[in-house]
MOPAC internal coordinates of N, CA, C and O (Angstrom, degrees):
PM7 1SCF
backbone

  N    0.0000 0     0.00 0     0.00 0    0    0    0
  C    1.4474 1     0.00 0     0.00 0    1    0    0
  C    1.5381 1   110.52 1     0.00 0    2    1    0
  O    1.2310 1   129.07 1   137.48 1    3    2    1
  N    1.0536 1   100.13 1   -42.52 1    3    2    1
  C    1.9902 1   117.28 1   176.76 1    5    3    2
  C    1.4571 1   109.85 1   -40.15 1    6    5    3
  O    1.2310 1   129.17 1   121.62 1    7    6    5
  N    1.7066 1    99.94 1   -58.38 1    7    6    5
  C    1.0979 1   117.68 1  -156.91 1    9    7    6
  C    1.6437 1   127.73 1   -67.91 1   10    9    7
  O    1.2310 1   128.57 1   140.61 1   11   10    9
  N    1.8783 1   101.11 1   -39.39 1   11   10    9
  C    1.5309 1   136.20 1   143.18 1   13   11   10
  C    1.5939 1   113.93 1   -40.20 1   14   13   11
  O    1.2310 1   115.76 1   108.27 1   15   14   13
  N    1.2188 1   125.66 1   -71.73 1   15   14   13
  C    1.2374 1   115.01 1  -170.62 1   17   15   14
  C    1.7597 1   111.15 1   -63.26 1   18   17   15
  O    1.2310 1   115.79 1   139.00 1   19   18   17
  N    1.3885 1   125.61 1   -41.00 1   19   18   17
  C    0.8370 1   127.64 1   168.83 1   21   19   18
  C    2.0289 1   122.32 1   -49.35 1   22   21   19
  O    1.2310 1   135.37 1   147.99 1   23   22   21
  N    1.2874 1    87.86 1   -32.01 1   23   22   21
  C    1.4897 1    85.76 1   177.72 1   25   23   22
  C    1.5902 1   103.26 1   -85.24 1   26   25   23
  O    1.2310 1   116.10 1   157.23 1   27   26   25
  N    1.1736 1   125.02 1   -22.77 1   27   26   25
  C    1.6424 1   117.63 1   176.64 1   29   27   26
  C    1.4192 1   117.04 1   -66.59 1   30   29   27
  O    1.2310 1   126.93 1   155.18 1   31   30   29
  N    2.0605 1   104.27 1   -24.82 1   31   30   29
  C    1.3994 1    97.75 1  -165.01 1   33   31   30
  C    1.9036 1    96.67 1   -86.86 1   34   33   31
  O    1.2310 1   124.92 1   149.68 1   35   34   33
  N    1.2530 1   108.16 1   -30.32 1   35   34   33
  C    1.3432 1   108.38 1  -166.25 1   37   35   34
  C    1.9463 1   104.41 1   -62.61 1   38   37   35
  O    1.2310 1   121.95 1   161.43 1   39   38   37
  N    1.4391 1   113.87 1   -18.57 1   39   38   37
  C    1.6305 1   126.06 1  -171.62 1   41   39   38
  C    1.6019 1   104.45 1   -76.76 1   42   41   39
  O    1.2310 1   137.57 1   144.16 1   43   42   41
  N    1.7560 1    83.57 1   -35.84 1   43   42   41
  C    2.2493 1    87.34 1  -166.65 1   45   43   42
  C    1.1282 1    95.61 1   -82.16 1   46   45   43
  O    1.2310 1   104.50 1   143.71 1   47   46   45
  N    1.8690 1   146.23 1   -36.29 1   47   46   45
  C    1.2333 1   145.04 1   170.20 1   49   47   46
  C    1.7603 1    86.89 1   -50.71 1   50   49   47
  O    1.2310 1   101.95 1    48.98 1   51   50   49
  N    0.6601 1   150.57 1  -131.02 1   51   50   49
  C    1.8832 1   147.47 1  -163.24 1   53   51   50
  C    1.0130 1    91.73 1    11.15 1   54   53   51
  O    1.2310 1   122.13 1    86.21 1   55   54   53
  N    1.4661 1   113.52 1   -93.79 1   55   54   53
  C    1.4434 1   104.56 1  -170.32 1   57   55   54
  C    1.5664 1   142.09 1   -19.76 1   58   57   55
  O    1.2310 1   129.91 1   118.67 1   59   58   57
  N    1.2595 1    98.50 1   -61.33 1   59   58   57
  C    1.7277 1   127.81 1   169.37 1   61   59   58
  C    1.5937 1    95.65 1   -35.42 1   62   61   59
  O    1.2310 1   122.25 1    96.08 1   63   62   61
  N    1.2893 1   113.30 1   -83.92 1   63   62   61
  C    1.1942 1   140.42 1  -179.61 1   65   63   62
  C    1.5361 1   124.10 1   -41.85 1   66   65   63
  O    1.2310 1   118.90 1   140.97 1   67   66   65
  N    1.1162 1   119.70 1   -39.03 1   67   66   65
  C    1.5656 1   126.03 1   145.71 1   69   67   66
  C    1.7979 1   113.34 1   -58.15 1   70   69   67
  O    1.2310 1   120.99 1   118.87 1   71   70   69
  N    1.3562 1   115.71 1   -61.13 1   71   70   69
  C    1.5161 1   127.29 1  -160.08 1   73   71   70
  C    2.2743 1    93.37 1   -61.28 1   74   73   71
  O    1.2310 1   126.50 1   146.94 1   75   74   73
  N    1.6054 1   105.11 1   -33.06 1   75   74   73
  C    0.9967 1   112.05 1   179.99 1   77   75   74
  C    1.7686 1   112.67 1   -62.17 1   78   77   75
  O    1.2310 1   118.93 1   106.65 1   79   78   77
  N    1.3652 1   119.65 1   -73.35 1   79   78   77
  C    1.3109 1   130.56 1   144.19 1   81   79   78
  C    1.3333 1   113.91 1   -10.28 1   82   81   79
  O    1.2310 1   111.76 1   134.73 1   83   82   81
  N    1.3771 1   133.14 1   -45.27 1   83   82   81
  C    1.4837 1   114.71 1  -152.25 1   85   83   82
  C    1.8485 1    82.70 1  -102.04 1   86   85   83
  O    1.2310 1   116.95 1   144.44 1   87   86   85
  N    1.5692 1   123.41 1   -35.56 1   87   86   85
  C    1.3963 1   103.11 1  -174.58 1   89   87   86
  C    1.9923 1   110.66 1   -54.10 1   90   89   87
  O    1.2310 1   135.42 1   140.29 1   91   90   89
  N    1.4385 1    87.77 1   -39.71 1   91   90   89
  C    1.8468 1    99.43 1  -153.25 1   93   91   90
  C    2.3428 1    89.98 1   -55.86 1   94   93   91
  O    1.2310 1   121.13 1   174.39 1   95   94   93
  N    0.6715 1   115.45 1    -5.61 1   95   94   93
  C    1.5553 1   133.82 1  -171.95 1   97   95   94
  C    1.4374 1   105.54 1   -81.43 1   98   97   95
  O    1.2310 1   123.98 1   116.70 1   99   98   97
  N    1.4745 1   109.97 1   -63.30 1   99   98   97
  C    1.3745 1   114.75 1  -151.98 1  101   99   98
  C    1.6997 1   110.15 1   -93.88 1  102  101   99
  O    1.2310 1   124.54 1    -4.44 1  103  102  101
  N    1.5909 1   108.89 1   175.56 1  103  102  101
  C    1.6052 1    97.89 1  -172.41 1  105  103  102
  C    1.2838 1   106.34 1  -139.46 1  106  105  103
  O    1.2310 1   117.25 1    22.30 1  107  106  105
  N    1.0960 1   122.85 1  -157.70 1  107  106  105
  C    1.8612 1   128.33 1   171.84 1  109  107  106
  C    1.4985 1   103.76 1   -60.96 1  110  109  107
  O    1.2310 1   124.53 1   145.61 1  111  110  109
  N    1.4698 1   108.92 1   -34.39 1  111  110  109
  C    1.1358 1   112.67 1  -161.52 1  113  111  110
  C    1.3854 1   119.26 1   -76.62 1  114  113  111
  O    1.2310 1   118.65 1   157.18 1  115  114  113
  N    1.7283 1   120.19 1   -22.82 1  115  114  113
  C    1.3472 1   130.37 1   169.46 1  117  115  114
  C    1.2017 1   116.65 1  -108.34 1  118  117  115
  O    1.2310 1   117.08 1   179.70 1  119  118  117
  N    1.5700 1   123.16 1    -0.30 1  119  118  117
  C    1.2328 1   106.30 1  -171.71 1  121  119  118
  C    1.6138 1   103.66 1  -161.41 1  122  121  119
  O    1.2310 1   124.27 1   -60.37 1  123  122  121
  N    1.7863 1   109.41 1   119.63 1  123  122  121
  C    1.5752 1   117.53 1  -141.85 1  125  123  122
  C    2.0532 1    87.68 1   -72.99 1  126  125  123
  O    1.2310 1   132.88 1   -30.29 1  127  126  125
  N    1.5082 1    92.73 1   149.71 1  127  126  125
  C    1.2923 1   108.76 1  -172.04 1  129  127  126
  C    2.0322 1    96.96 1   -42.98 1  130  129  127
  O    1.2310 1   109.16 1   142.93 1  131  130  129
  N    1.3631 1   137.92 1   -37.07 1  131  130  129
  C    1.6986 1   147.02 1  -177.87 1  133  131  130
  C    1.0556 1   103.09 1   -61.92 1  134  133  131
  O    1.2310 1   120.05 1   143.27 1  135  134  133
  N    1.4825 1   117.51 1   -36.73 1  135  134  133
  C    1.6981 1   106.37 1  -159.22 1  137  135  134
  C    1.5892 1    95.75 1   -89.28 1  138  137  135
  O    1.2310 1   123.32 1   142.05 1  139  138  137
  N    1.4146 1   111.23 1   -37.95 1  139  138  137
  C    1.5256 1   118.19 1  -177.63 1  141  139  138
  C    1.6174 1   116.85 1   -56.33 1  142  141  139
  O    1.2310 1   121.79 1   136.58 1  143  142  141
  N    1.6232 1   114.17 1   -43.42 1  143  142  141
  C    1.5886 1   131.74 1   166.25 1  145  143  142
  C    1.5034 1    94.60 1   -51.53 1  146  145  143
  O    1.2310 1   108.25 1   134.26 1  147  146  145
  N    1.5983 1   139.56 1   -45.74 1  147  146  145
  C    1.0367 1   114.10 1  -137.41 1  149  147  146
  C    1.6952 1   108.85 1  -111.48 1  150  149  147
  O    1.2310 1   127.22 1   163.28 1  151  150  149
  N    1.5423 1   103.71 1   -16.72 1  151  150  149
  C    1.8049 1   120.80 1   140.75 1  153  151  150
  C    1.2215 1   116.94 1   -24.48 1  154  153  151
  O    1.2310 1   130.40 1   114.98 1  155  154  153
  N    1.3326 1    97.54 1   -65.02 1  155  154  153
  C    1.7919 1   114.90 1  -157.82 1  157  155  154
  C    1.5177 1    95.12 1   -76.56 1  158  157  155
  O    1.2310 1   114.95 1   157.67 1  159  158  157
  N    1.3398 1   127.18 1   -22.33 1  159  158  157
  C    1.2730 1   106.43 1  -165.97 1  161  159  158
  C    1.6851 1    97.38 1   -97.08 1  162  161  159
  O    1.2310 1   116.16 1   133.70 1  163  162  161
  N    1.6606 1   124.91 1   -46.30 1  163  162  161
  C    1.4240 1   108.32 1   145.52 1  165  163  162
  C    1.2904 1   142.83 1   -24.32 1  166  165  163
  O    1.2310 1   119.34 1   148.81 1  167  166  165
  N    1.3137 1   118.86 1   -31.19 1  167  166  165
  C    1.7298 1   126.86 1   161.52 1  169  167  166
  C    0.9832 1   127.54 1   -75.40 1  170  169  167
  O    1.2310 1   122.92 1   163.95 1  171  170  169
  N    1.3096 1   112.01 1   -16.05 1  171  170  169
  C    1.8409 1   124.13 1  -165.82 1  173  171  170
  C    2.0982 1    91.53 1   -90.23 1  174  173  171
  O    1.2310 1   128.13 1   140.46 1  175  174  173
  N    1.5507 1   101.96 1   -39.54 1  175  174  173
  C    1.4924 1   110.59 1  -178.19 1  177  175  174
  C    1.0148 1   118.47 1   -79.46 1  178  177  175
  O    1.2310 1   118.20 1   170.84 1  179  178  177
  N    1.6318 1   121.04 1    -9.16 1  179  178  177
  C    1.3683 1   116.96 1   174.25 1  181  179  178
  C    1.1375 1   102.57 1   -91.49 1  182  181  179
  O    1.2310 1   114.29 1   138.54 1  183  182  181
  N    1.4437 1   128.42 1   -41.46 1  183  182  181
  C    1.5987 1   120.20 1   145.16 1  185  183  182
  C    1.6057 1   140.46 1     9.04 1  186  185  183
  O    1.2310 1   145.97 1   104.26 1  187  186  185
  N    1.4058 1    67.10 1   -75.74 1  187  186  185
  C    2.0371 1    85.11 1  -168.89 1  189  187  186
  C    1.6517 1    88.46 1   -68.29 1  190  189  187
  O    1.2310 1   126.25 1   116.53 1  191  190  189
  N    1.2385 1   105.58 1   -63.47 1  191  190  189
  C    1.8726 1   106.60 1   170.91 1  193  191  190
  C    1.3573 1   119.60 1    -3.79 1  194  193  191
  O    1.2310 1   127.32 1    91.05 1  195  194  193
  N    1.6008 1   103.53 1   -88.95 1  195  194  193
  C    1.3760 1   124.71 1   148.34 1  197  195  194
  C    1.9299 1   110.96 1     4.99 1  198  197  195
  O    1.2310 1   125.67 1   100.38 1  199  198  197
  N    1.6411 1   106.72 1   -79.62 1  199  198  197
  C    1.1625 1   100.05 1  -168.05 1  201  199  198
  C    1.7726 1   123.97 1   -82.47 1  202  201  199
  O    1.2310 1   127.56 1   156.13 1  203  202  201
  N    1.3737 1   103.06 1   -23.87 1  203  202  201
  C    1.2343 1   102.92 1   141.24 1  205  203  202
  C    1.2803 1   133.48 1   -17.43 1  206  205  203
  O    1.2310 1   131.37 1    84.00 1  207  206  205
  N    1.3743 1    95.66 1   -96.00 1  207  206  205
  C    1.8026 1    97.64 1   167.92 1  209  207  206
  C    1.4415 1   126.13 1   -20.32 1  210  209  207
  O    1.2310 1   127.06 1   123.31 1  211  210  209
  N    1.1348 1   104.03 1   -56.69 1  211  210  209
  C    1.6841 1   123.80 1  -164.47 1  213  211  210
  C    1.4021 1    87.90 1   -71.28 1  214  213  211
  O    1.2310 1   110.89 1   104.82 1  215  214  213
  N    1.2159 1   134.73 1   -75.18 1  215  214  213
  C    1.3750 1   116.53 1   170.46 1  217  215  214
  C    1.5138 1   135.99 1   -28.07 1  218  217  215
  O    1.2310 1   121.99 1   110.69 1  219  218  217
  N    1.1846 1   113.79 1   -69.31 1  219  218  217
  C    1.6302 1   116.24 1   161.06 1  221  219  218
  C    1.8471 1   119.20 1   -27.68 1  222  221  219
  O    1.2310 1   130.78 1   125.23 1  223  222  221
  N    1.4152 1    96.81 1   -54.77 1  223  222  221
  C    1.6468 1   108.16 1  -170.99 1  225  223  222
  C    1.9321 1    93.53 1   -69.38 1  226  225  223
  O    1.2310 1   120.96 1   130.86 1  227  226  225
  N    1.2277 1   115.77 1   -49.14 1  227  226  225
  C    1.5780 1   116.77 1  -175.56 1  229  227  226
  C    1.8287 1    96.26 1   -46.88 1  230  229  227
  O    1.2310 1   122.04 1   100.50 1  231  230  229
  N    1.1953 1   113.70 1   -79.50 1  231  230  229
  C    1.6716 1   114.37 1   167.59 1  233  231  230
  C    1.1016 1   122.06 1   -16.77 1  234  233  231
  O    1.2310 1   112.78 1   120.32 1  235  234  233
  N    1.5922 1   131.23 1   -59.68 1  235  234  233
  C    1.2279 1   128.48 1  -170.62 1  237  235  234
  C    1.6773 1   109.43 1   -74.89 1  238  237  235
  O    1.2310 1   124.63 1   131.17 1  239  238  237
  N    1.4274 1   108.72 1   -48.83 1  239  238  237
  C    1.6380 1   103.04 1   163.47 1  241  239  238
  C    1.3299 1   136.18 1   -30.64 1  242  241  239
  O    1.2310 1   128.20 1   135.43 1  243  242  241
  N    1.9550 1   101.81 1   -44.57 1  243  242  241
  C    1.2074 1   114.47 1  -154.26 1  245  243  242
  C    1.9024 1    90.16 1   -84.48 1  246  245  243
  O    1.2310 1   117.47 1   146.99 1  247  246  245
  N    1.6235 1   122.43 1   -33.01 1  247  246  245
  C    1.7291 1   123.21 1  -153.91 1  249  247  246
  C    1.8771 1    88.43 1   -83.98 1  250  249  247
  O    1.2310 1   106.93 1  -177.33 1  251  250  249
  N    1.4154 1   141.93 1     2.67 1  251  250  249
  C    1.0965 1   144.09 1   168.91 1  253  251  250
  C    1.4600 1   117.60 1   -46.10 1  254  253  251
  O    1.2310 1   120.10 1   180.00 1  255  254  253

């Protein structure tokens, strides 16, 4: 189970991290002021995601 969640979190850090990269790139000019609000608000949720995980996996380490 450890091993699984850990591989989801290490996939959504990529993710994150690409989706991050591709905003810091783009401008008014490629990307309508909605879609840009709605990036940022997808990143903020991959976020919390993010710590999620890390929490869950901290738990399961720690009930060993």
């Amino acid at each position: 189970m450890i091993e699984k969640l850990e591989k989801e979190l290490k996939e959504l850090n990529i993710k994150r991290g690409k989706l991050s990269k591709f905003l810091s790139k783009q401008n008014k000019k490629t990307l309508s002021a909605n879609q840009r609000t709605l990036l940022l608000e997808q990143k903020q949720v991959m976020a919390k995601y993010v710590k999620v995980l890390k929490l869950r996996i901290k738990d399961l380490k720690e009930a060993k």
